[in-house]
VMD Tcl script that draws the C-alpha trace (Angstrom):
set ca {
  {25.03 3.57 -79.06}
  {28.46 1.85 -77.83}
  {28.39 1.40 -74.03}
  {30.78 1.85 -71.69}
  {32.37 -1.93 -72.06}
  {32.96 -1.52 -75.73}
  {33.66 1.98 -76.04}
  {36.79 3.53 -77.10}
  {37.88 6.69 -74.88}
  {38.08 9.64 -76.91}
  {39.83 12.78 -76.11}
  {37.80 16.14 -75.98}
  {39.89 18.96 -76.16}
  {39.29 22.08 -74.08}
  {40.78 25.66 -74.75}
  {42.42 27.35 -71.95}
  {40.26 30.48 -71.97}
  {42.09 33.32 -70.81}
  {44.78 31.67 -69.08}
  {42.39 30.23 -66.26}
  {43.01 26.46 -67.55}
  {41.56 23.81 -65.08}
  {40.43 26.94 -62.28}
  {37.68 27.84 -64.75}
  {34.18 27.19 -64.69}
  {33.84 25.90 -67.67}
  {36.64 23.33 -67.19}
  {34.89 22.15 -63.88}
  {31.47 21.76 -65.56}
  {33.09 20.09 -68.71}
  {34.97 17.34 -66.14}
  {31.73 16.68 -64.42}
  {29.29 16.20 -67.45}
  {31.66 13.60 -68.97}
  {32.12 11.79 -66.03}
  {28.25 12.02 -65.39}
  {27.72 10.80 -69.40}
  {27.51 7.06 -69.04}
  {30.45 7.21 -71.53}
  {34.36 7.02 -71.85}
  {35.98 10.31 -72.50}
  {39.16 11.85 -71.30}
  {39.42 15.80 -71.10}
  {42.49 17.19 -72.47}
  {43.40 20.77 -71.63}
  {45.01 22.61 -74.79}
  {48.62 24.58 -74.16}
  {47.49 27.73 -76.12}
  {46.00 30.40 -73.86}
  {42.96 31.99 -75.86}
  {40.53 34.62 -75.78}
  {36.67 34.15 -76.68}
  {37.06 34.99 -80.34}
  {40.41 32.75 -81.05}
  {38.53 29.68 -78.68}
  {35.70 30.18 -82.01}
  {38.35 29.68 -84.19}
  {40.14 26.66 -82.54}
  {36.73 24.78 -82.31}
  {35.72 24.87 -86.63}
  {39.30 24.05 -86.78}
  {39.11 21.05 -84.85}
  {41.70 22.53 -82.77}
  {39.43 21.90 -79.68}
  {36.06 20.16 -79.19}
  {33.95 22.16 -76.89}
  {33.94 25.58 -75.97}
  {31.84 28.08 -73.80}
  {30.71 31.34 -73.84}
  {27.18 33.26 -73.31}
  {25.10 32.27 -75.74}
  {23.22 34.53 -78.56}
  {21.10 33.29 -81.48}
  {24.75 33.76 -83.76}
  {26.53 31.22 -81.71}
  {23.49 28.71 -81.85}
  {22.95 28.66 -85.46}
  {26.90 28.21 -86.25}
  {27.51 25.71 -83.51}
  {25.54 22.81 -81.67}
  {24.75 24.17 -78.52}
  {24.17 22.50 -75.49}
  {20.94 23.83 -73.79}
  {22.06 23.81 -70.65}
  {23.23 27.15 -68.22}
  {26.81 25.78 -66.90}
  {26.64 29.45 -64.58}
  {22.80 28.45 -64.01}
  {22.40 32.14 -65.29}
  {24.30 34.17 -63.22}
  {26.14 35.56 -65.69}
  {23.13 37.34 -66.49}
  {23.19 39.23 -63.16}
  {26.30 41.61 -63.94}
  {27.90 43.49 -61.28}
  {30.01 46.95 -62.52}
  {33.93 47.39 -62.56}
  {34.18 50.88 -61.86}
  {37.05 53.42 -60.87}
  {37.19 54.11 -56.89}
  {37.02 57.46 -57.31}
  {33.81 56.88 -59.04}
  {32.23 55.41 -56.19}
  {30.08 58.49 -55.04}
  {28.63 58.90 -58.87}
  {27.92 55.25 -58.95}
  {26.12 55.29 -55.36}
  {23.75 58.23 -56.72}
  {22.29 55.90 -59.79}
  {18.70 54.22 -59.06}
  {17.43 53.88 -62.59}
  {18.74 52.42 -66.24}
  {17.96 55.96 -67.72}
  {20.57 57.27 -64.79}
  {23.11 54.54 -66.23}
  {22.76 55.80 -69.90}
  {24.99 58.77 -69.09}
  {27.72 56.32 -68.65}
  {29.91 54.06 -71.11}
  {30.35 50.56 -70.66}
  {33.36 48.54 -71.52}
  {32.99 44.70 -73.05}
  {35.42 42.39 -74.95}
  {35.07 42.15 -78.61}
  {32.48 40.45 -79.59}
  {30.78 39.29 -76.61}
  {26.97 38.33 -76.81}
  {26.37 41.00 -73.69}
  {27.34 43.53 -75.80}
  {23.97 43.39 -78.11}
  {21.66 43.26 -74.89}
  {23.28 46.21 -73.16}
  {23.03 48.30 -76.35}
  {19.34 47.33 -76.80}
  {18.86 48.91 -73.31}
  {20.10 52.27 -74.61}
  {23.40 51.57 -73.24}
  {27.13 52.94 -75.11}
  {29.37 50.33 -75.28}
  {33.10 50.26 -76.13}
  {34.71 46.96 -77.02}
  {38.57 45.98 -76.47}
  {40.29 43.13 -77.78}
  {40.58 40.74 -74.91}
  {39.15 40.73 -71.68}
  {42.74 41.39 -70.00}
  {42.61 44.64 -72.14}
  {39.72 46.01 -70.17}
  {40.91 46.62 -67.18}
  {43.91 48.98 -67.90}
  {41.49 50.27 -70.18}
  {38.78 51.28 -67.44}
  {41.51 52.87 -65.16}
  {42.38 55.55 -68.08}
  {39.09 56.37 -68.33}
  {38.38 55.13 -72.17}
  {35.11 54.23 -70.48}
  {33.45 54.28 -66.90}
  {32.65 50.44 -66.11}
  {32.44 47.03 -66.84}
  {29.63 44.80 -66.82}
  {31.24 40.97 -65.54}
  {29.01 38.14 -64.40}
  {28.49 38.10 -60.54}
  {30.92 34.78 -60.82}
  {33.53 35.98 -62.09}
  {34.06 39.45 -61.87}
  {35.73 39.17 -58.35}
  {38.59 36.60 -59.60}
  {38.96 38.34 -62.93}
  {39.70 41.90 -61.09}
  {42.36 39.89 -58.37}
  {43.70 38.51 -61.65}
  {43.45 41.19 -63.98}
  {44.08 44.36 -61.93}
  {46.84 46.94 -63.15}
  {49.38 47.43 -60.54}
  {48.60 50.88 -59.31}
  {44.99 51.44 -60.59}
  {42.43 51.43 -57.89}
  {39.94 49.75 -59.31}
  {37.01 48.46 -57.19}
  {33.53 46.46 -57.88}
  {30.80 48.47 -57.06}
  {28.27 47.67 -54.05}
  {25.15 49.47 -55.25}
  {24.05 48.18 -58.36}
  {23.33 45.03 -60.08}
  {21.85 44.36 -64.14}
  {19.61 41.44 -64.64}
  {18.93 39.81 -67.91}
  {18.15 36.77 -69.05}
  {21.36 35.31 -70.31}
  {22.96 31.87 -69.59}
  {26.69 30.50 -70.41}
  {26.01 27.25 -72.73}
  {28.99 24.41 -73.70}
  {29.22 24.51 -77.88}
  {30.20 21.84 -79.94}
  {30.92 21.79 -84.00}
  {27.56 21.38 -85.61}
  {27.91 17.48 -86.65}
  {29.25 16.44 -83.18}
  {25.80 15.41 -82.13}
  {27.11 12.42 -80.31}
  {29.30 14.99 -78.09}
  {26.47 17.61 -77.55}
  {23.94 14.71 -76.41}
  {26.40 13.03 -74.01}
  {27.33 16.45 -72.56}
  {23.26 17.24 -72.29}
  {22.90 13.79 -70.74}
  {25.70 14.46 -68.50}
  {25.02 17.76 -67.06}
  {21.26 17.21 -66.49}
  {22.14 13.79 -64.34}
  {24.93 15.67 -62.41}
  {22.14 18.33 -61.77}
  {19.96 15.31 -61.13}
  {21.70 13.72 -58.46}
  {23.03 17.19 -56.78}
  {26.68 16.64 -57.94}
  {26.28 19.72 -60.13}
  {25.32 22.14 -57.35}
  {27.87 20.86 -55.07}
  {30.52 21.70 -57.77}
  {29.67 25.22 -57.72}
  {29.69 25.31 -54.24}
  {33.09 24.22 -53.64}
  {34.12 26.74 -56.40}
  {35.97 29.40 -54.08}
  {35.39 31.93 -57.25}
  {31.75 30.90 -57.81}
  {30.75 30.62 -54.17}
  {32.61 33.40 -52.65}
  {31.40 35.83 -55.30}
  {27.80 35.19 -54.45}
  {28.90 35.76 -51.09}
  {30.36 39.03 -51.61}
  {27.84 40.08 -54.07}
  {25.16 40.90 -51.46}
  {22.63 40.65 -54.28}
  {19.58 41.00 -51.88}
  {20.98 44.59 -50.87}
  {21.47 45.91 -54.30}
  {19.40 48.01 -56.75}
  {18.53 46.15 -59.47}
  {18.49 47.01 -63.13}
  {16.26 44.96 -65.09}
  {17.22 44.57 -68.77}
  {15.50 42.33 -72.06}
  {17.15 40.01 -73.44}
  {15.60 40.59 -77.02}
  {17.86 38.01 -79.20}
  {16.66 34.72 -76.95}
  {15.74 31.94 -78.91}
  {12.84 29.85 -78.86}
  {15.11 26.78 -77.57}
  {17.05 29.29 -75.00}
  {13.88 30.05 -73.62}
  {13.09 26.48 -73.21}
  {15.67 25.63 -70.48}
  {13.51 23.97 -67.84}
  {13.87 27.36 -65.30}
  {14.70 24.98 -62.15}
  {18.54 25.47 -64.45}
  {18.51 29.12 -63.43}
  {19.20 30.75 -59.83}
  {16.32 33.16 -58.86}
}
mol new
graphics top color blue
foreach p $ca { graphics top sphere $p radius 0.5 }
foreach p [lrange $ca 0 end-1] q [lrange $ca 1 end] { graphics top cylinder $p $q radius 0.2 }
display resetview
């Protein structure tokens, strides 16, 4: 392996998902593993803004280099993915999107079998989207995640699972202009779910220095105090009130073996 000294730097090109560009997550987490990697890489940001599905379709181009999304066994046999939970799982704890004027309906659900009488909205092709229909759930799908929320306030569906990290941002972001939508305070769904960095299948050197990266930054505590200073990411939990909530428990049927062996000191609990 070429060290530091004799290294060239090589770009690795990021997609700006959803018009978040360096604010997101995924772009904080990506900046700390390659610093933490014990090699020379510079991050470059690409211009177009992209949804989940066209970010697919940039990386087997070669458009971009790494990309991340929650994972599902699809995603791992098409792409190298980095075992690793860059939301250490929260995105598996999924707070609703709901209507205001639904508040009172929402209040009086304590049980999944309650939820079923209700449709859930999800971008196309999202890996939640499998899970939630396992549990009995209807889903409807949209296009983009944008799409969703004009889509909630007419009523094309009743709510919207989003992970507890980011579904406060994406509503300040994402809310129409005189829809009153609001996240709900009673209810929380758990699954076991993570949100994993991919790389193109023969980038092994890539998918090992961002493995080696993120475990050391975890290692040291650098990793943690990332998410911390994340206003999104730390306020959310804040607001969340998880301890308060009723929780929904939901299986995760499609985890695979390696998913499932993420060391668990990765996840929240």
């Amino acid at each position: 392996m070429l060290t530091c000294a004799n290294a060239a730097e090589r770009l690795v090109h990021y997609p700006n998902v959803n018009g978040l560009g360096s604010e997101g997550l995924g772009y904080k987490a990506l900046a700390l593993a390659l610093k933490k990697s014990g090699q020379p890489y510079r991050l470059v940001l690409h211009d177009e803004v992209a949804n989940i599905d066209r970010t697919r379709a940039m990386l087997e181009q070669g458009q971009v280099d790494v990309v991340d999304f929650g994972t599902s066994p699809d995603f791992e046999s098409r792409y190298g993915a980095v075992y690793f939970p860059i939301d250490r799982g929260l995105n598996g704890w999924r707070l609703l999107l709901i209507r205001a004027q639904d508040v009172p309906r929402f209040r009086g659900i304590s049980s999944l079998t309650a939820l079923k009488a209700y449709t859930a909205g999800q971008g196309q092709n999202w890996a939640d989207i499998a899970i939630l229909r396992a549990a009995g759930l209807t889903v409807n799908t949209m296009p983009t995640l944008p799409d969703l929320f004009p889509t909630l306030a007419a009523q094309r569906f009743d709510f919207v699972p989003l992970g507890v990290n980011e579904i406060y941002g994406l509503l300040e972001k994402y809310r129409p202009g005189k829809q009153d939508l609001v996240v709900d305070e009673h209810l929380v769904l758990v699954y076991p779910f993570g949100r994993l960095f991919f790389v193109r299948k023969d980038d092994t050197d890539l998918r090992d220095a961002l493995l080696r990266g993120l475990t050391a930054a975890f290692d040291d505590g650098s990793y943690q105090r990332m998410l911390e200073a994340d206003p999104a990411y730390a306020e959310a939990l804040h607001q969340a009130n998880l301890g308060q909530r009723v929780r929904l428990l939901l299986d995760n049927p499609a985890q695979t073996a390696a998913f499932r062996a993420i060391p668990r000191r990765y996840f929240l609990h």
